[in-house]
KEZA-745428 format. One line per field, with one value per residue: z, x, y of N, C-alpha, C in turn; residue in one letter; chain. Coordinates in nm, 3 decimals, padded with zeros to 5 digits, m for minus. Each point is the difference from the previous one (the first is absolute). Example, Ala and Ser with C-alpha at 12.3 -4.5 7.8 and 13.67 -1.06 7.14 Angstrom:
BEGIN
n.c3 c(00.780  m00.072)
n.c1 c(01.319  m00.035)
n.c2 c(m00.569  00.105)
ca.c3 c(00.000  00.006)
ca.c1 c(m00.089  00.082)
ca.c2 c(00.119  00.119)
c.c3 c(00.000  00.073)
c.c1 c(00.090  m00.077)
c.c2 c(00.120  00.109)
resn c(A  S)
chain c(A  A)
END
This chain:
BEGIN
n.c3 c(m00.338  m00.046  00.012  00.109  00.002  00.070  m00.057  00.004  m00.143  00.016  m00.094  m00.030  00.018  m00.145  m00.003  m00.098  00.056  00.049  m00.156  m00.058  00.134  00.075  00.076  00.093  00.064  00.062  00.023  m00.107  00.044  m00.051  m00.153  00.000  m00.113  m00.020  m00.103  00.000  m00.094  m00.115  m00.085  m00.103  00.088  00.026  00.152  m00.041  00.060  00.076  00.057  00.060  m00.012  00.105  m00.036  00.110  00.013  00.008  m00.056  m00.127  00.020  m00.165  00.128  00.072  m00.074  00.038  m00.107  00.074  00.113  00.015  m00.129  m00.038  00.092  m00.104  m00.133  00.028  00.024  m00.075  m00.034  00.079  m00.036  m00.132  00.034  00.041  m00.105  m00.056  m00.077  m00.061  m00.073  m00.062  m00.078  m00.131  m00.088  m00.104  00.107  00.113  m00.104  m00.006  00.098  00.003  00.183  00.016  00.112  m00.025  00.122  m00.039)
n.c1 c(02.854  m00.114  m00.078  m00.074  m00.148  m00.061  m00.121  m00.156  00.010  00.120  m00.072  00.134  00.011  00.076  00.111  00.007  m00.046  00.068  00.093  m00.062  00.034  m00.120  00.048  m00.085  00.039  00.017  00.077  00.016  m00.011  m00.081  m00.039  m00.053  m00.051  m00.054  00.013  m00.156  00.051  m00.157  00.062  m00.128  m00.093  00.081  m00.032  m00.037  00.179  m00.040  00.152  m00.064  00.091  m00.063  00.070  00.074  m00.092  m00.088  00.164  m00.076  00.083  00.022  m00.029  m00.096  m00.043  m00.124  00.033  00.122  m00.085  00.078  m00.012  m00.108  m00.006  00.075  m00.101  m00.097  00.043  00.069  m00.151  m00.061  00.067  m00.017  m00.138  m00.012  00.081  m00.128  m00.057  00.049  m00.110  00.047  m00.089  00.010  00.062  00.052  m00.001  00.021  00.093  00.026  m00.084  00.115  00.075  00.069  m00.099  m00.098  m00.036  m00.115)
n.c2 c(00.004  m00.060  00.182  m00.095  m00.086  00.013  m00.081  00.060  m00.052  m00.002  00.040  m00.004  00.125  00.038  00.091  m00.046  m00.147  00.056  00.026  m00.062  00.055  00.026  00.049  m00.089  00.122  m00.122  00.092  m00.019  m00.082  00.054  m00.066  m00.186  00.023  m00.063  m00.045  00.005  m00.086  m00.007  m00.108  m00.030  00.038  00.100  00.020  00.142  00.027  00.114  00.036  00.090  00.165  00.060  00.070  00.048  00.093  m00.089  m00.047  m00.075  m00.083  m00.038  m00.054  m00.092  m00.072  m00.031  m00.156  m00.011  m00.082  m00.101  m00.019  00.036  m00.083  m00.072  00.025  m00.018  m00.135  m00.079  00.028  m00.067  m00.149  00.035  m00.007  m00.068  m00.106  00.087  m00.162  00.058  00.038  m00.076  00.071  m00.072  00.071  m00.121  m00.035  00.105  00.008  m00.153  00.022  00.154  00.025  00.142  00.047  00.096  m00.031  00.039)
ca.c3 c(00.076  m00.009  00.119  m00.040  00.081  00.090  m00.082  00.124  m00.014  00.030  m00.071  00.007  m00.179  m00.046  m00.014  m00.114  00.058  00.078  m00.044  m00.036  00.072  00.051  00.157  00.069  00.133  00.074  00.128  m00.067  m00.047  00.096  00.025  m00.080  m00.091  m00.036  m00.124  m00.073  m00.101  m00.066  m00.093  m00.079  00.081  00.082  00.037  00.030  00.077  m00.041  00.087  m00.010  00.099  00.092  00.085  00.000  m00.102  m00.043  m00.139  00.111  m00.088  00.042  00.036  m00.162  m00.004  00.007  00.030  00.137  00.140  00.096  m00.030  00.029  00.159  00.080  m00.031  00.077  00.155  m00.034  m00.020  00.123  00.062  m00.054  00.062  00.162  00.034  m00.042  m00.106  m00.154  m00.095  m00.144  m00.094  m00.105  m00.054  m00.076  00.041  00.018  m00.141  m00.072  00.073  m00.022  00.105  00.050  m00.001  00.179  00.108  00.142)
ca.c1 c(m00.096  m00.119  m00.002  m00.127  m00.095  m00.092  m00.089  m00.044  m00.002  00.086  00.136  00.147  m00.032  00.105  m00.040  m00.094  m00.132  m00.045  m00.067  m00.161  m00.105  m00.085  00.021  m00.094  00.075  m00.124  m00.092  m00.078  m00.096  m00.147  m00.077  00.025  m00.073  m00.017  m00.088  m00.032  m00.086  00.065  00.084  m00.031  m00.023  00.086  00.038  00.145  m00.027  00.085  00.020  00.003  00.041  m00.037  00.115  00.001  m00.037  m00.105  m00.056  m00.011  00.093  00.016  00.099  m00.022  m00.072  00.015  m00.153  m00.016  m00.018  00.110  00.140  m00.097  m00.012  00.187  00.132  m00.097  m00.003  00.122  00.018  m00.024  00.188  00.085  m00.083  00.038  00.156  00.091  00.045  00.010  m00.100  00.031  m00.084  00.021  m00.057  m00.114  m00.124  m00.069  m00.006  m00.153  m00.114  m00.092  m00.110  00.010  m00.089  m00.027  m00.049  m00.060)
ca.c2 c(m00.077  00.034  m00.031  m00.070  00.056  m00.122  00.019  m00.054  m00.105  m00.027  00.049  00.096  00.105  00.042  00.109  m00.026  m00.023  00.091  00.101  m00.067  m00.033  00.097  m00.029  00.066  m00.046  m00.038  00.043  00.053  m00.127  00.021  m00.082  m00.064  m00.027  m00.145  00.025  m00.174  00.026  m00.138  00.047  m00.094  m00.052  m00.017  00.088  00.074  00.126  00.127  00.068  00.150  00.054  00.131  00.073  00.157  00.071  m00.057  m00.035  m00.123  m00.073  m00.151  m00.116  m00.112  m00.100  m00.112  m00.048  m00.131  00.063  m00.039  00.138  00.156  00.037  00.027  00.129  00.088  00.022  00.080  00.138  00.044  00.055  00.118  00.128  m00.028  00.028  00.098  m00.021  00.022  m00.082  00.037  00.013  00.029  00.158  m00.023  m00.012  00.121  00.078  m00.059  m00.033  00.124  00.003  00.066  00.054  00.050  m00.090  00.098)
c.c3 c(m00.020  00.146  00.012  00.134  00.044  m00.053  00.128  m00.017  00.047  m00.153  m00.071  m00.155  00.043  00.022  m00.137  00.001  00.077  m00.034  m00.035  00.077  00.098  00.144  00.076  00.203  00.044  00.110  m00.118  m00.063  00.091  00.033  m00.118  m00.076  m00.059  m00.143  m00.027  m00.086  m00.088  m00.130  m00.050  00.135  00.082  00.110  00.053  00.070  m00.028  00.143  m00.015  00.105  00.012  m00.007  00.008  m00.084  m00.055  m00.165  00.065  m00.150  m00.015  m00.016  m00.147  m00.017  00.022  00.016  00.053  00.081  00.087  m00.030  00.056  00.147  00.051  m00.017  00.090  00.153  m00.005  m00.033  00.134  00.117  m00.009  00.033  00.151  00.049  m00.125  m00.141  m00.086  m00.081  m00.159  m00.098  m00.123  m00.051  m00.104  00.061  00.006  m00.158  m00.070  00.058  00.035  00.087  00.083  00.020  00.155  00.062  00.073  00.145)
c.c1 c(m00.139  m00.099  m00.148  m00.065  m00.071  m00.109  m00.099  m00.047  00.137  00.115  00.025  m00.019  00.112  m00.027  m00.026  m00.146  m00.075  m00.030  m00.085  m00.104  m00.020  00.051  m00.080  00.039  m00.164  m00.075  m00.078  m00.134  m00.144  m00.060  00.033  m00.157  m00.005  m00.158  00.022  m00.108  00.055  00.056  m00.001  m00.008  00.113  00.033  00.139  m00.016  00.132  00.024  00.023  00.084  m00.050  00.090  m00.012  m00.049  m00.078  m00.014  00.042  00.094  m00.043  00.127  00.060  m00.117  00.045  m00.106  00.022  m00.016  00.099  00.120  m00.053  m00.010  00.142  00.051  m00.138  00.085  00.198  00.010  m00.076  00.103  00.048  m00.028  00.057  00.148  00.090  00.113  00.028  m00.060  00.058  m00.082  00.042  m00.056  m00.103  m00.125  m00.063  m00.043  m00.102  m00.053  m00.103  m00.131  00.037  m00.066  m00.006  m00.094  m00.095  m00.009)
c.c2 c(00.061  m00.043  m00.059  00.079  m00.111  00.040  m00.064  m00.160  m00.078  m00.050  00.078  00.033  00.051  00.176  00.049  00.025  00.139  00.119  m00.021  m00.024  00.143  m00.025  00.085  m00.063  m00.055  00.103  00.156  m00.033  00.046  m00.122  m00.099  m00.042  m00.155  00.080  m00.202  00.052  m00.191  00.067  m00.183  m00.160  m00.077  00.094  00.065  00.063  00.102  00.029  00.145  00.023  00.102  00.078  00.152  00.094  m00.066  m00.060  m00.180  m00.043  m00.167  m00.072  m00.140  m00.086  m00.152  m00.095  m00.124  00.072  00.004  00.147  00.098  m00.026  00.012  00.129  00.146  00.004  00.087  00.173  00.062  00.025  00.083  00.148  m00.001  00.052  00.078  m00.005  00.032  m00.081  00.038  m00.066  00.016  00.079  m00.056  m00.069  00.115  00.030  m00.090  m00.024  00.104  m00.059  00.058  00.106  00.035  m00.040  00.071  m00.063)
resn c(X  X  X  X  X  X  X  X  X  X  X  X  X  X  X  X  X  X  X  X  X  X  X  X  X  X  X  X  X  X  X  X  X  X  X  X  X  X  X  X  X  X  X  X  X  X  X  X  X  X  X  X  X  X  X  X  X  X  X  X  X  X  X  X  X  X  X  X  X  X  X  X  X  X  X  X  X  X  X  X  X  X  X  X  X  X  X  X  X  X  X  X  X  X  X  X  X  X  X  X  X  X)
chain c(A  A  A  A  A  A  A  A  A  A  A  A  A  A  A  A  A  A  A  A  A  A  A  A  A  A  A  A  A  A  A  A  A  A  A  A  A  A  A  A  A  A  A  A  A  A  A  A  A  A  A  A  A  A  A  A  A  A  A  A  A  A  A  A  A  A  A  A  A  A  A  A  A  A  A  A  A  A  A  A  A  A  A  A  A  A  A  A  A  A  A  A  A  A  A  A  A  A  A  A  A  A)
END
């Protein structure tokens, strides 16, 4: 039996999936970062994570608004009640925005 996980989006990754991804417990979470910027006159955005120890991680992109406020307010849940936030490793690895926060 392969065992799964509740993703704060609401779906179900394999334990497969999971090695591939960064788990960050929500109440580790300082603060949430929003980066807009355009990208060929379209705007985007980037969700950042704050977390412990001050290196700030990214989350994902995204250039609908509707996705980017569901999955912002879902990771505010997740700060609140303590979620497990799972982050793909190749994001953190190509996006190289991990950095410290004064």
């Amino acid at each position: 039996m392969v065992n799964t996980a509740r993703h704060i989006h609401g779906l179900i990754e394999t334990e497969f999936s999971m090695n591939n991804t960064i788990q960050i417990h929500g109440h580790k979470v300082r603060d949430l970062i929003t980066k807009f910027f355009y990208r060929e006159s379209h705007l985007c955005f980037h969700i950042l994570l704050h977390v412990d120890g001050g290196e700030t991680v990214f989350f994902r992109e995204f250039m609908d608004y509707a996705e980017y406020k569901k999955a912002f307010s879902d990771l505010q849940q997740a700060r609140l009640n303590n979620i497990i936030i799972n982050i793909p490793k190749k994001n953190a690895a190509a996006n190289n925005i991990a950095a410290k926060v004064a």
